[in-house]
Structures are given as structure tokens and as C-alpha cells.
N, C-alpha and C positions, 0 to 999 in steps of 0.2 A: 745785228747790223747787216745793211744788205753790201751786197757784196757788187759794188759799183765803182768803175775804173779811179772816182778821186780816192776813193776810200782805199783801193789799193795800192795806190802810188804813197800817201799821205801817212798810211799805218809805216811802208815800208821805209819811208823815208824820217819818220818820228823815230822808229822804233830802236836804230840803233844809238841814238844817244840818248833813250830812255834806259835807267835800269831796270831790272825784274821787281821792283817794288813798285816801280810807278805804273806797272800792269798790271790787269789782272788776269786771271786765268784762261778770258777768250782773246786777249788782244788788247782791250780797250786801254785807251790812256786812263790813268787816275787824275784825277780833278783836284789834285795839288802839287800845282808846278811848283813852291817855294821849296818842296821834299826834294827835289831833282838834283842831287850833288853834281853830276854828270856835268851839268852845263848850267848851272848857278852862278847867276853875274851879283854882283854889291847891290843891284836896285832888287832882285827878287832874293837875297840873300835879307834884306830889313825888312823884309815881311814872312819871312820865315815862321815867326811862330802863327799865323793865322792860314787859311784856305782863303782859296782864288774869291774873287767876288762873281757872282754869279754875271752870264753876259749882258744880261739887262739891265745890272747897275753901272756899267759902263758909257761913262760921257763920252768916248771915244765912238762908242759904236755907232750910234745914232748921228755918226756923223762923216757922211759921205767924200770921198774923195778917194785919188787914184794914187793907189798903192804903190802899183808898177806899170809898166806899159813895156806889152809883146809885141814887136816887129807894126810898133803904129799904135794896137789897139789896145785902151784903157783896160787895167784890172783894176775895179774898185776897193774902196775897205768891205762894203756891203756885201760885193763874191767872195771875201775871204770870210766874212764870217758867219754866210750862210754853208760855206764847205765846215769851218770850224762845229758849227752846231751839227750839223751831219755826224758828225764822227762820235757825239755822244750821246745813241741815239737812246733813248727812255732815264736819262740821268740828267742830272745837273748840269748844266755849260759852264766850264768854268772862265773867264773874263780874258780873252785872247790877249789883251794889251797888258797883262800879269806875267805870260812868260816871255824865256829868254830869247834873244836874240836869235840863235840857232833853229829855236823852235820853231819862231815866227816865221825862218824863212824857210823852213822843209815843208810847213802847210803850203806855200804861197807858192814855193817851187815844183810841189804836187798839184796844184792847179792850174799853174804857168805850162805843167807838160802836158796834162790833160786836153790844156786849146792849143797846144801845137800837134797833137795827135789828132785832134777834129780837123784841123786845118788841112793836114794827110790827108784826111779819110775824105774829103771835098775832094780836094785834087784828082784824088782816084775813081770820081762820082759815087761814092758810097753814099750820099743823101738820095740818088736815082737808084737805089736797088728794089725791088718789087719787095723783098721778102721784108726786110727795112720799114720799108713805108708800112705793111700790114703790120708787123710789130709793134710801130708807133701808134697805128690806128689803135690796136690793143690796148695800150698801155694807156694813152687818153681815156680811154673807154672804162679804165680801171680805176684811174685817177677821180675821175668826175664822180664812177660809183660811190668809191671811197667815200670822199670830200660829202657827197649828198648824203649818206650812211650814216657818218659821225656828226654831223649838222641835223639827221632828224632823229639821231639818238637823245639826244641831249634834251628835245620836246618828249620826249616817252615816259620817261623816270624820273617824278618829283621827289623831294623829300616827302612825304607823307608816306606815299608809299613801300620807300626804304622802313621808316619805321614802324608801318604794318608788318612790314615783312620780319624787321628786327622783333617787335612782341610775338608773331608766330614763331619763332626759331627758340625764343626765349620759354615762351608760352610750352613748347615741343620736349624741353632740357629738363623739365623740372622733373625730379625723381629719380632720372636719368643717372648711371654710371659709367665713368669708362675706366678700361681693365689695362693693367699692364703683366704682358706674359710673355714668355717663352715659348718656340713649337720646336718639334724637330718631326721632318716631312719626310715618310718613306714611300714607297712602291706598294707594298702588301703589308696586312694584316698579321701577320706572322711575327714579319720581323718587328710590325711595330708593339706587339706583346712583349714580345723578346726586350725590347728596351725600355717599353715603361713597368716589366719588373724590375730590370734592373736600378731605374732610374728610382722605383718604391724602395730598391734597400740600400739606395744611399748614393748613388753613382752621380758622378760629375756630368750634369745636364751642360754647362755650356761647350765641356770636352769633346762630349758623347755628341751634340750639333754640331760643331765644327766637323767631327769626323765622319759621322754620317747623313745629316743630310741632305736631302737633294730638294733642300732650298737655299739654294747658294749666298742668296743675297741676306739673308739672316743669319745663314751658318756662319760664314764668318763672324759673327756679332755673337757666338752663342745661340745661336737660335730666337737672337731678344726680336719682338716688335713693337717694342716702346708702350707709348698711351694710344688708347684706341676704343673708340666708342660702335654702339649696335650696328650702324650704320657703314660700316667701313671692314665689315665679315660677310662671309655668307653666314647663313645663321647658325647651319648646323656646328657651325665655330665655334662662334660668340654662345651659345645656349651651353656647347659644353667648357668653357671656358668658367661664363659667368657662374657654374656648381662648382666648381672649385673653394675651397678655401685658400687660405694667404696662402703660400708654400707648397700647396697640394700637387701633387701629378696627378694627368688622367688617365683615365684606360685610353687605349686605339678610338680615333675620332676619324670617319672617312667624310672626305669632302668630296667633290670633283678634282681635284688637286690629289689624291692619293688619300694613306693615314697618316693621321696627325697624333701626334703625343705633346700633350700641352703642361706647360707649370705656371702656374696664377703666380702673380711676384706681388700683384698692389692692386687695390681700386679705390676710385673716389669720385664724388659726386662732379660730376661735368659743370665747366665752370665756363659761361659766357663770356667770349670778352666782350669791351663796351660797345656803345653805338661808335662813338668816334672810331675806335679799332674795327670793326665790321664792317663801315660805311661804306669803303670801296671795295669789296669781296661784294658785298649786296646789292651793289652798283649796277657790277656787274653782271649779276647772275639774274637781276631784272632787266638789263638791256639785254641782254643773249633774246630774253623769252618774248620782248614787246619788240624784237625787232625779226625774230620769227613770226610771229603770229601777222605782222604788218608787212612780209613777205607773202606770206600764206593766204593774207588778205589781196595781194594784189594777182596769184593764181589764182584765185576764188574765181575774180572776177575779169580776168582776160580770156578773150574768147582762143581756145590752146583745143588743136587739133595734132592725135599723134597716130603715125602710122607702121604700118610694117612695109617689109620690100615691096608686098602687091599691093600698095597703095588702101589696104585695108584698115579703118578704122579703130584703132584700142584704146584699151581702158588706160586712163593716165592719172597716177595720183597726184592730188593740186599739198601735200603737205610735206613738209619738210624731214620727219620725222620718218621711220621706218615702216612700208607699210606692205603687206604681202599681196599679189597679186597673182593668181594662177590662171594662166593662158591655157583656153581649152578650145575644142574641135566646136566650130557652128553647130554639128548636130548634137552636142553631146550639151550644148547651152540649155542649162535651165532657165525656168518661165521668171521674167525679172520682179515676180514677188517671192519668189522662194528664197530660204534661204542658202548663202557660200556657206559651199562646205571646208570651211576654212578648221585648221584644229582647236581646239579646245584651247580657253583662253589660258587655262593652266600650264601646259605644254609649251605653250608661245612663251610666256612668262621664264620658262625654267632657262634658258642663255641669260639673260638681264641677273639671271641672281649670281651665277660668275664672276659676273662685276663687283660684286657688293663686298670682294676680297679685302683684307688691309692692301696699303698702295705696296709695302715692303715683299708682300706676297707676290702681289700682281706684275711687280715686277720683273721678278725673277722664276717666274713659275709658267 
């Protein structure tokens, strides 16, 4: 949620006659007021056993008229429950005219102070401040990107293509396993012999994690990292992983991360979930790319001039994507058929395999 003066007034003013059940762990309201013993009247007391109705099913809402009125000027129902939808922000809305009394009026009272603070802020010419207005120009600027953004998202990514993508992934799994194991992550080679003998004549592997090591985020857990397929290792991982048998320990396994001493617990053939389950992960991960590439298309072809302090012309990459550029001396410039002596594409490549850690790793490591 962004952290915007209704929102802060409106949490703080919700909040204490909400209990810790009808939160959740960031703050948000829970979208069933009928659970709220706190402040439960007889009319949301007989709908108790059901959840709120979503705000769209509300006859009330679609129907305009003045709520309150501040020193003259109208507050709608339409401002209340455009602040109300605010507050839930990528969830459900649940049907403002379902809760209590109380409730109703701590939104309305957080809005109510919100235009008596704008009101301040005029009086003090705070709408004439220079830094203000550039701000605003901003924030228009961001709005409109947005708004155009998500509007020609939507023309990019047909279903067709989702299910392309879904038979390539499908297509990609087959034969495929993923491993469920154990590590414990030391420093050196040494120590990590030191304990996958021990660990070969019988020693307590999740004890022996917790206590040594320096993967925190799994030690606690035993050193578990759950299910995990080729893709989500570096390899030299996954390869000594996947020799394991059920049960097995390994010798000392060095990654970039230090050695690894690993225990195979389980594998099994990698199971797809369906189109409907993938549909919006694939959604997305083809709007990311057609809306780079339709970025990339509009540097292509904007005429973009970039320079240094003396006004001297350089090289400008038009892609979104990582790209190295080495600035050298005019005389040292080779003839523009030769080729950059840029490094070996293997060498580039070796940071990106880093990445390819399990997330449990990557986290803590």
C-alpha cells in the first residue's frame, strides 16, 4: 500500500477498534467485517456467518449523494468509497455499507481531516510552492506513463501466446526431476571433510546444520531446501546433488558460495501445474518481455544524442538489458570494422550463473 496521508490517517483511525485477527501482518484490514466482535452491531451480527460482498455488488454504491458536508463543502458517498477501495490495495473490496457504524465513520473521519489539512495547506499558499508544482508535474507524468503502460499491455499478450509459452514450459519438464535435499555451507574444504565424514558414520545432519552452518537461512531449518528443480542451482549443485542416492551424503561440493556438504532426502518427476494455474505467472512473464522489447523499439528509433562534460559524443546503449561498454582514449580507438575487445563470452556469463542459486540460498548467502 502506498503510504499516502488518507491511508495514514484511516489505518490509524480503523485500527484501534479493529482486533489483531482482523489484520494482517502488514496492517491491512481483513475483508470480514462480520468477524469484528469489537464493534459488532445486530445488523452485521446476522450476517456473520458469510464475508462482506464484494464493493461492486453494492446498490448503495453506485449511488451518489452527500455523506457529510465540511464547513459548506460536499463529501460524497463516491469519495468515500473511492478512499475505502484504496485501503485494499491488490485484494478484494469488501462492500463499505456491511460494516459497522464505528467503522464507517473512522473512514469518513480520515477523509474529513485529510480536506481540512488541504484547506491549511492553501491558506499557507502551499499549492504556490515551486518544489510542489515540479512534484506534481512528476507525478502527472508518471500517472499518464502508468495509465498508457497498462492499456498497451493488455494489446501485447493474447491467449495464444500464453499457451505457446504454456506447451514450451510443458514441452521443457518432460524427463525433468526435482530433488529435495539438505546442505550444510562452510568456509573451507577442511572443515567441510570434517563433517561429511562424520555425517557418513551416522551424525545428526539437521543438528550438525543448525550448528554449523553459515547458511543461516536454512540452518535454522536443518539445513532443508525443500523441492527444487535444475534451474534454481548453480549447477555445480544440482549435478552433485542429482548422484546422490535417497539418503546419501556427499563429499565437499565447492560452489561460489563456499563447500557444500549435501543429503538427497527425495526426487520426483516435475509436475506441471495447469494452464489455468500458470495463466497469470505466464501473463506475466510475457508482458515484462513485449513490453521491453516495445520500449527498446521506441530507443531504436528516437533520434538520442549522449555526451560527456566536453560536450563530446558517446556511445549509448538503446537496450534495456545489461550491456558493457568500454570508454577509451580517441587515439587508442580502433578502426570501426574491427572487432571490441570485449571478454570472452564465457567469462561474461560466469556472474549470471550465481543467480541460478536455490531462492533459500540466495537469500541468505
Amino acid at each position: 500500500m502506498k503510504i499516502t496521508l488518507h491511508n495514514v490517517l484511516l489505518l490509524a483511525l480503523i485500527s484501534f477498534a479493529l482486533p489483531a485477527s482482523a489484520q494482517d501482518s502488514k496492517g491491512n484490514i481483513d475483508a470480514k467485517p462480520s468477524e469484528n466482535k469489537a464493534v459488532e452491531t445486530k445488523a452485521a451480527a446476522d450476517n456473520k456467518a458469510s464475508d462482506a460482498k464484494p464493493a461492486s455488488d453494492s446498490k448503495s454504491s453506485s449511488k451518489d449523494f452527500t455523506v457529510i458536508t465540511v464547513d459548506g463543502d460536499d463529501v460524497k458517498n463516491s469519495d468515500v468509497q473511492e478512499v475505502w477501495k484504496s485501503l485494499f490495495q491488490g485484494g478484494a473490496v469488501p462492500d463499505f455499507s456491511t460494516f459497522d457504524e464505528n467503522i464507517k465513520q473512522n473512514v469518513i473521519r480520515g477523509l474529513v481531516s485529510e480536506r481540512l489539512i488541504y484547506k491549511e495547506a492553501l491558506k499557507n499558499d502551499y499549492d504556490k510552492n515551486e518544489d510542489i508544482k515540479k512534484r506534481l508535474e512528476n507525478l502527472k507524468k508518471q500517472l499518464i506513463i502508468q495509465s498508457y503502460i497498462e492499456t498497451k499491455a493488455k494489446a501485447l499478450v493474447t491467449d495464444e501466446q500464453i499457451k505457446t509459452l504454456y506447451d514450451e514450459k510443458v514441452a521443457a519438464s518432460k524427463g525433468q526431476e526435482e530433488l529435495k535435499a539438505r546442505h550444510i555451507l562452510v568456509a573451507n574444504e577442511d572443515e567441510a571433510k570434517k563433517l561429511s565424514e562424520s555425517l557418513k558414520k551416522g551424525g545428526d545432519f539437521e543438528k550438525i546444520a543448525k550448528e554449523k552452518s553459515t547458511d543461516k537461512g536454512s540452518g535454522v531449518n536443518g539445513g532443508d531446501l525443500g523441492w527444487f528443480t535444475k534451474d534454481k542451482m548453480v549447477p555445480e549443485f544440482f549435478d552433485a546433488a542429482n548422484k546422490l542416492k535417497k539418503g546419501e551424503v556427499s563429499a565437499p561440493v565447492k560452489s561460489s558460495f563456499g563447500w557444500h556438504v549435501i543429503k538427497l532426502e527425495d526426487r520426483r518427476p516435475v509436475k506441471m501445474p495447469s494452464l489455468a494455474e500458470s495463466k497469470e505467472s505466464l501473463k506475466s512473464e510475457l508482458t515484462n518481455k513485449a513490453i521491453q522489447s516495445y520500449v527498446e523499439t521506441l530507443l531504436k528509433n528516437a533520434n538520442i544524442k549522449y555526451y560527456d562534460e566536453n560536450g563530446k559524443e558517446k556511445d549509448f546503449a538503446r537496450t534495456l538489458t545489461a550491456t558493457k561498454i568500454e570508454s577509451k582514449p580517441a587515439d587508442e580507438a580502433k578502426p570501426a570494422d574491427s572487432k571490441p575487445a570485449d571478454a570472452p563470452a564465457k567469462s561474461e556469463e560466469k556472474p549470471a550463473k550465481s543467480e541460478e542459486k536455490p531462492a533459500k540460498i540466495e537469500e541468505k548467502m
